[in-house]
Structure formats: C-alpha cells, structure tokens
C-alpha positions in Angstrom: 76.0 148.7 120.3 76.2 145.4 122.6 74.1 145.9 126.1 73.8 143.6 128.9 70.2 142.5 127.1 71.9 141.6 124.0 75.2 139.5 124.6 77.6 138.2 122.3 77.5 134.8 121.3 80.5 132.9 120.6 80.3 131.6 116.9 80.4 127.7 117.9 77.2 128.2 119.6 75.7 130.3 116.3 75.6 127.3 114.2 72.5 126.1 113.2 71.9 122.2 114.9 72.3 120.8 111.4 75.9 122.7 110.7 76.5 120.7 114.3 75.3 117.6 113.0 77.6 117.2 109.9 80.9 118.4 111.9 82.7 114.6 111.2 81.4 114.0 108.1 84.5 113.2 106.0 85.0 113.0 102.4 84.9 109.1 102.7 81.6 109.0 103.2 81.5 109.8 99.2 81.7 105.8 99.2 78.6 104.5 99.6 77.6 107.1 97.0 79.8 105.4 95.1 79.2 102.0 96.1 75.1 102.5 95.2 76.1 104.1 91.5 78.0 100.7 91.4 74.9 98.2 91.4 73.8 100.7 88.8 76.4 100.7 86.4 77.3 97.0 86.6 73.8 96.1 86.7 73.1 97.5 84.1 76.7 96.0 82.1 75.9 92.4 83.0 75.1 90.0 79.5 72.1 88.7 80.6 68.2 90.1 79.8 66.7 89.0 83.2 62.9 91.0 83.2 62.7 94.2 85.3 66.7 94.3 85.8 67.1 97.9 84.1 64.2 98.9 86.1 65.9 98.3 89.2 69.3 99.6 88.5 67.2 102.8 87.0 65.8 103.1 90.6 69.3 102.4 92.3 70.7 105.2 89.9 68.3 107.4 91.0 69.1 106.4 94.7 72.4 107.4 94.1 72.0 111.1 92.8 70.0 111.6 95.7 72.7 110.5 97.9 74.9 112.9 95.9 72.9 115.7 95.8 72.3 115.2 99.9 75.7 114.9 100.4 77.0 117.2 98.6 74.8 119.9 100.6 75.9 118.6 103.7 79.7 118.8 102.9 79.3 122.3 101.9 77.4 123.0 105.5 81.1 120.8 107.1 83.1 123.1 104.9 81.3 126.3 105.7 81.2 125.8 109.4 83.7 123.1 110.4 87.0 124.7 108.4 89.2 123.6 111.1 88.2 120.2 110.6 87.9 120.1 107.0 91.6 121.5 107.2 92.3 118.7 109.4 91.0 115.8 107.2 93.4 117.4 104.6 96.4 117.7 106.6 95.3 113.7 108.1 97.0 111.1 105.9 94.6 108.8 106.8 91.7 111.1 105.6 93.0 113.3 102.4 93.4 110.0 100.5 89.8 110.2 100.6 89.1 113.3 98.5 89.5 111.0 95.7 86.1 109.4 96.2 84.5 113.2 95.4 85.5 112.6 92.0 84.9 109.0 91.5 80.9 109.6 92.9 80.5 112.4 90.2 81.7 109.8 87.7 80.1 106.8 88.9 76.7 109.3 89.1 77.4 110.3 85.3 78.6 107.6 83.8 75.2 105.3 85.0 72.8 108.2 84.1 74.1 107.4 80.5 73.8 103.6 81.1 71.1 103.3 83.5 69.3 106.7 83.9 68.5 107.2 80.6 65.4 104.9 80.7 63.4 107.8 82.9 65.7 111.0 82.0 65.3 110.8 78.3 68.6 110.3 76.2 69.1 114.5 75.7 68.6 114.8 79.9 71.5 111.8 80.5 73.7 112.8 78.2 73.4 116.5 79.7 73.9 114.8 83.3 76.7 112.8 81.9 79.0 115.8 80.5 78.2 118.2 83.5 79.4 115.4 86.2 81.9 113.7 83.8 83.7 117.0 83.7 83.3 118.1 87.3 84.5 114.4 88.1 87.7 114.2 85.9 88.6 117.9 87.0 88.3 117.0 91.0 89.9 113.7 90.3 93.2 114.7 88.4 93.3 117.7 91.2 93.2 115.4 93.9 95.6 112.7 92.0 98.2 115.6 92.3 97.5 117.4 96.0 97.1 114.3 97.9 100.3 112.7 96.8 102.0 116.2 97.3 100.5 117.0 100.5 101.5 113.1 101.7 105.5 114.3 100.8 105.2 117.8 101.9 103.2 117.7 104.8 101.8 114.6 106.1 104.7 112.6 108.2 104.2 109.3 107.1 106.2 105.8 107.1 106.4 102.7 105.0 104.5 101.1 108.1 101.4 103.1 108.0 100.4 102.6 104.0 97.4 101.3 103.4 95.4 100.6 100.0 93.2 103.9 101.1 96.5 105.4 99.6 95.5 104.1 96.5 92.0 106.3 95.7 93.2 109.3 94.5 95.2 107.3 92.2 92.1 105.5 90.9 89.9 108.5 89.9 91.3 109.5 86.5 91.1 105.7 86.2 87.4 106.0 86.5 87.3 109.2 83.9 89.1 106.6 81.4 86.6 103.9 81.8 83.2 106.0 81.8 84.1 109.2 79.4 84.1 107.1 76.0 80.7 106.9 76.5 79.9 110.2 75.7 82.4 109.2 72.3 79.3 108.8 70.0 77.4 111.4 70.7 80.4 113.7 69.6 80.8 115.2 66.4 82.5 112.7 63.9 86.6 113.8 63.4 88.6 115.8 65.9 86.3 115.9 69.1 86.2 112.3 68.8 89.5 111.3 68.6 90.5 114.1 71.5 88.0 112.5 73.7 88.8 108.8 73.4 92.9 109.8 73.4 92.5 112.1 76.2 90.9 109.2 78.4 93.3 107.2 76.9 95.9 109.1 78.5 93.6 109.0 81.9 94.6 105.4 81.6 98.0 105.6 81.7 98.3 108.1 84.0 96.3 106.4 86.8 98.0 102.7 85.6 101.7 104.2 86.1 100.5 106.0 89.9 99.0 102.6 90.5 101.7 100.7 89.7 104.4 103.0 91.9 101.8 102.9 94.9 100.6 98.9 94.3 104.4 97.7 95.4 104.3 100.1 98.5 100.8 98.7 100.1 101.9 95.1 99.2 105.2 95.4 100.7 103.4 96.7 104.2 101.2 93.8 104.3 104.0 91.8 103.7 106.6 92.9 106.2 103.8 94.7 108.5 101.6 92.1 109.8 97.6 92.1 108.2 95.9 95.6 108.4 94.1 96.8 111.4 90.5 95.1 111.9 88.8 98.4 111.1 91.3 98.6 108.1 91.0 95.3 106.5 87.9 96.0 104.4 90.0 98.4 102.6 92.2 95.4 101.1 89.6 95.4 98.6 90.0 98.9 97.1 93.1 97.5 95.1 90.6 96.2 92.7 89.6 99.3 91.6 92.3 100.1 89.7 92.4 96.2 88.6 88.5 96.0 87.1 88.6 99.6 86.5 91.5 99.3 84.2 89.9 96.1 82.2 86.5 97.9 81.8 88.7 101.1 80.7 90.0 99.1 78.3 86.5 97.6 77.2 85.2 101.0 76.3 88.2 102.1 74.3 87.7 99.2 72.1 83.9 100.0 71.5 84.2 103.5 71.1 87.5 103.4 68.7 85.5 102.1 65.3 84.2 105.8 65.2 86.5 107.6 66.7 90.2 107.0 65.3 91.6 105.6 62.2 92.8 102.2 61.0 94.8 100.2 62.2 94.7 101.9 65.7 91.1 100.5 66.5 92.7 97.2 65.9 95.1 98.0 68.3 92.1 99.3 71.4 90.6 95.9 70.2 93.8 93.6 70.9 94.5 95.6 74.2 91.3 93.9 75.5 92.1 90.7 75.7 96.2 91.4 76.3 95.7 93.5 78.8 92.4 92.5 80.4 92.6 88.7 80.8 96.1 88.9 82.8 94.9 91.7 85.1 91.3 89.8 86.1 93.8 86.7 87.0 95.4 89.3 89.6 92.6 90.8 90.3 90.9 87.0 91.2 94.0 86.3 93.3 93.4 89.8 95.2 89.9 88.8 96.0 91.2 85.4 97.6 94.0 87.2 99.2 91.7 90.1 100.6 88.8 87.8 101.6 91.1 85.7 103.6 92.4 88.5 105.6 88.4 90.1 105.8 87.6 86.6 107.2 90.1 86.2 109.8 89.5 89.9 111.1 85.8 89.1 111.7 86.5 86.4 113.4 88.9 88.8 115.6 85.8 90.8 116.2 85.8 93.0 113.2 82.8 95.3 112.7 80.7 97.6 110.8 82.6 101.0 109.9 82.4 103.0 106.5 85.0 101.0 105.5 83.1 98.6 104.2 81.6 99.9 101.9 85.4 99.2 100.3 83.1 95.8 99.3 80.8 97.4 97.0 82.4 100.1 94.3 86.0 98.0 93.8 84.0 95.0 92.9 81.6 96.3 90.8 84.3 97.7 88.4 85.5 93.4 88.5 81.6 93.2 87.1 82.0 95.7 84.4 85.6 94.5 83.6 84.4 90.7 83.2 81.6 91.9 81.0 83.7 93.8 78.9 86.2 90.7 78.3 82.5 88.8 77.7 81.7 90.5 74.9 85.1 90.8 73.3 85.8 87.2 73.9 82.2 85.5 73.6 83.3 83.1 76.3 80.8 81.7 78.3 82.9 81.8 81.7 83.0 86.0 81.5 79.5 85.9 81.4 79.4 83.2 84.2 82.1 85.7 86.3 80.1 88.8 85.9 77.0 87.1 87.1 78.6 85.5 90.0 81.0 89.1 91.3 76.9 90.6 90.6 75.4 88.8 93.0 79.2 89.6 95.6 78.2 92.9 94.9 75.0 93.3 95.2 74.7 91.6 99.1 78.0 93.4 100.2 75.9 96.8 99.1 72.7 95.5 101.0 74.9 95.0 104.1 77.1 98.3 104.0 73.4 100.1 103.5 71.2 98.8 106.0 74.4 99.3 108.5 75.2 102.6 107.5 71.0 103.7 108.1 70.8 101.8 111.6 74.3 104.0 112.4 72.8 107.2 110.8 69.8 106.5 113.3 71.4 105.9 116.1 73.9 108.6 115.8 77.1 106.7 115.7 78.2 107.1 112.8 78.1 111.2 112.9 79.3 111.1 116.6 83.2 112.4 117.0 85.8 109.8 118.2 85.8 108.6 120.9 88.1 110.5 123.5 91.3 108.5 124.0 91.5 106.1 127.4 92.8 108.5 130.2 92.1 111.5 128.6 90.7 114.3 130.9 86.6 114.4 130.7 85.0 118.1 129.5 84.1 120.0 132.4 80.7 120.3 134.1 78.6 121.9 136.4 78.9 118.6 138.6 82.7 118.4 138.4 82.7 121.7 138.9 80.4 121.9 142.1 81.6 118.9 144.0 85.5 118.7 143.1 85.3 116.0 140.4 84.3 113.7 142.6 
C-alpha cells in the first residue's frame, strides 16, 4: 500500500548514479579496447628481439582485459537501464556499425593472450582465455556481419551520401576470427579438428574479403563524389586498413598453421597465397595510408579535434604491423622487417595520444556527457524559468 509517507518514484530517478553515468556509452567505445590489444599483438609480432619488449606488450595485454572486463560491466549497466538508448544506437546507422568492434575486442583480447599473455598466464591459462573469447568473438562478429547490414536495408534510411568507412566494421570482424583463430591450430588434435579449424577461418576470410570488397567501392565512391568526410569523421578513413592488414596477416597465419593441419599440396597453396595475395594488398593498403593521412592532415588544420574516433589510428594500423611481419618472415626481405618497425612506432604514438585524450575526457566528463542540444532548441525547464517567465 502507497501512503503520502512513501511516494512513488519514477524509475529514471531509481537508477543508481553509476547506471546514470554510462547512459551514452556506445558500442564504439569497444575501440580503444581494441586499439590497446593492438600494441599487444603487433608488439609482440614485430622481427626484432629488442630487451623487455614482451614484457611491455605482456603489461599492455593485461591493460587491455581490464578495459574489457570494465567495459563490458558497464555496457551491461547501459543495456539494463538505458534500453531506449541502446535500441536507439541499433536503429542509428551511424552507431549499429559499431557493434562490430564487440567482437573484434574479444578477439583482439584472445588472440594476444596467446601471443602476449602467455608469459604471466601460463600456456594452459592462455590457451583457455584464447578459446573462450575466440568463440564468443567469432559468434558476435558473424551475428553482427549479418544484423547490421540487414538492419541498414530494412530499417535505417540511408543514402549513397552518408557512407562512411565506419560502414565497414562489421564487415571486418570475421576477418579478425580468420587472422587470430589458427592460432589455436596446434594445440588441436592432429587430423579432423585441425583441418575444420584452419578451413573454417579460411572461409572467415572469404566471407569478410567478398563484404569488404561490395562495401570498399561504396565508401570510395562517397569520398569521391561527396567532398572529404566530416572533421569529426576523418579519422575513420583509416579503418579501411583493417580489412587490408587484417587480410595479409590472415593470410600469414594460414600459411604457418597449414604444415600440420591439411595435406599436400594445399599447404603449398596457404604458402603461395602469402606473397600473391599479401604483397599487392600492403601496396593498397600504403596508398590508403597516404590517401587517409592527407585528408587527417588537412581536417586538423580545419580545426579537427579529439573524439573516439581516433582511436580509428590505433587498431587498423596495427593489423598493417602484423601483416608486414607476416610477409617478413615469408619473404626474408629486409624492407618488411624495416615496415613493421616503422607502422610500430605509427602505432604505438597514435595509441599514446587517443589514451591520454580519452582519460583527460573521462575526467572531465566530456566524453560520457550527452550531445549537445541542437542551436535553437528549447532549454529544459527550471525552477527559475519557471518563477520569473523565462526571463
């Protein structure tokens, strides 16, 4: 029985003050989980021994399961008590492209506790890591690679004027399954599980390399006939070489793991694929870097700056690292080695900038704080408006 002593309260103002707190955290902020797992991974792929490396990328791995785990918890508080907007980021064209980065920060969390993790877990405790967020990863990924682009045709109202590379990242994830599952290859029984593995991420591979391609022409096209992206936006030119270094280090792996997982002559063929496929697609993907850091130049210069989106600089480039590795150990040619080293050192100050921004925003609120209301729009009411007439 309600009395007079014991009102109701509406459920808005029920919510704990950290449900309040996380009410605009989107799914990209899955990006700088991402983009730390990155330093990580390609850290820990570079060719050269340089004393206390592994160390480091050990520590930045562990960084970045925290940053998971944190996020992770604070997406389920969004989720449990912000449905409306959680429905609205998938229902926002802009935003539901985003859902792919859920699946590529599982993977990217997995695949460098095998790499780089497994220096403090213990090879049993990485490898048990691995599977669990390998698995989790590919199933979000290939669930998102199928509702986003279904949700942009049935029920986002978009136009060949608004598509952006963000378009692209649901694309990417099984891409990222194909690149990090064959490392879980060898520690599979010999024969069938083997094989099913390698060809199932095989399969990965095309799958995201066909979406990629249909989507690629669509982006370019805009930029083209559309005028350069939106300051804000122009980070984002970077994400098309995820797909690009994700693909060449997908490749990479398959020809490592294929000697013990499938018979002659097809681990001749995962070996050739390398270089066919690789060195072309690092020549595009150097001619996107130019292209993108052009335009990334000329919007700072406009005023561009700080917003999630750049931590677009950190993740796409680190697969670039782990791709040039990958065609430096196949090849033996010196100037891999000397790309790796060089898109390292990209990476690793484009991920010191996005993370000391990102913890001055977290501190002073910006970043969590809801858009801005649009010029013109009427203010909330309060008691002053209220008393003295708006006035």
């Amino acid at each position: 029985m309600v009395t007079a002593a014991q009102p109701l309260l509406p459920r808005a103002t029920a919510r704990p003050p950290r449900a309040a707190a996380v009410r605009h955290l989107g799914p990209n902020w899955y990006a700088a989980v991402m983009g730390t797992a990155a330093v990580a991974l390609a850290g820990a792929a570079l060719p050269l021994r340089v004393p206390g490396l592994r160390t480091i990328c050990a520590a930045v791995w562990a960084l970045s399961l925290v940053l998971l785990v944190v996020l992770l918890a604070a997406r389920g508080l969004h989720w449990r008590h912000h449905r409306d907007q959680a429905r609205a980021h998938l229902l926002d064209p802009a935003t539901a492209p985003f859902y792919g980065c859920l699946a590529m920060a599982l993977l990217a969390v997995g695949g460098g506790a095998l790499t780089a993790g497994r220096d403090w877990l213990g090879l049993r405790a990485a490898l048990a890591v691995d599977a669990v967020l390998f698995t989790a990863g590919t199933a979000v990924g290939l669930a998102a690679a199928v509702a986003v682009p279904y949700l942009m045709a049935v029920r986002h109202r978009t136009e060949p004027g608004q598509a952006t590379p963000v378009w692209l990242l649901p694309l990417v994830a099984p891409m990222v399954s194909a690149a990090l599952g064959p490392l879980l290859v060898p520690h599979l029984p010999a024969g069938q599980a083997r094989q099913t593995l390698l060809l199932g991420c095989f399969a990965l591979f095309g799958l995201s390399l066909l979406a990629t391609l249909l989507m690629l022409p669509v982006v370019f096209a805009r930029l083209l006939t559309g005028g350069p992206l939106p300051l804000a936006l122009t980070p984002t030119l970077f994400l098309v070489l995820g797909p690009l270094g994700q693909s060449t280090t997908a490749v990479g792996a398959f020809a490592a793991a294929a000697p013990d997982a499938v018979p002659a002559p097809y681990e001749q063929g995962f070996a050739m694929l390398v270089v066919l496929y690789g060195v072309p697609v690092t020549g595009f993907a150097l001619l996107w870097f130019g292209l993108a850091t052009a335009h990334v130049v000329r919007a700072w210069r406009r005023g561009m700056r700080f917003t999630m989106t750049w931590w677009a600089f950190t993740f796409p480039v680190g697969t670039c690292v782990t791709g040039a590795a990958a065609l430096a150990r196949h090849t033996g040619l010196v100037v891999f080695d000397a790309l790796a080293v060089g898109l390292y050192g990209v990476l690793v100050t484009a991920w010191a900038t996005a993370a000391v921004c990102t913890a001055r925003g977290l501190v002073s609120g910006a970043l969590l704080a809801g858009p801005a209301p649009a010029p013109g729009a009427p203010r909330p009411a309060t008691g002053r408006t209220r008393s003295d007439g708006g006035h």
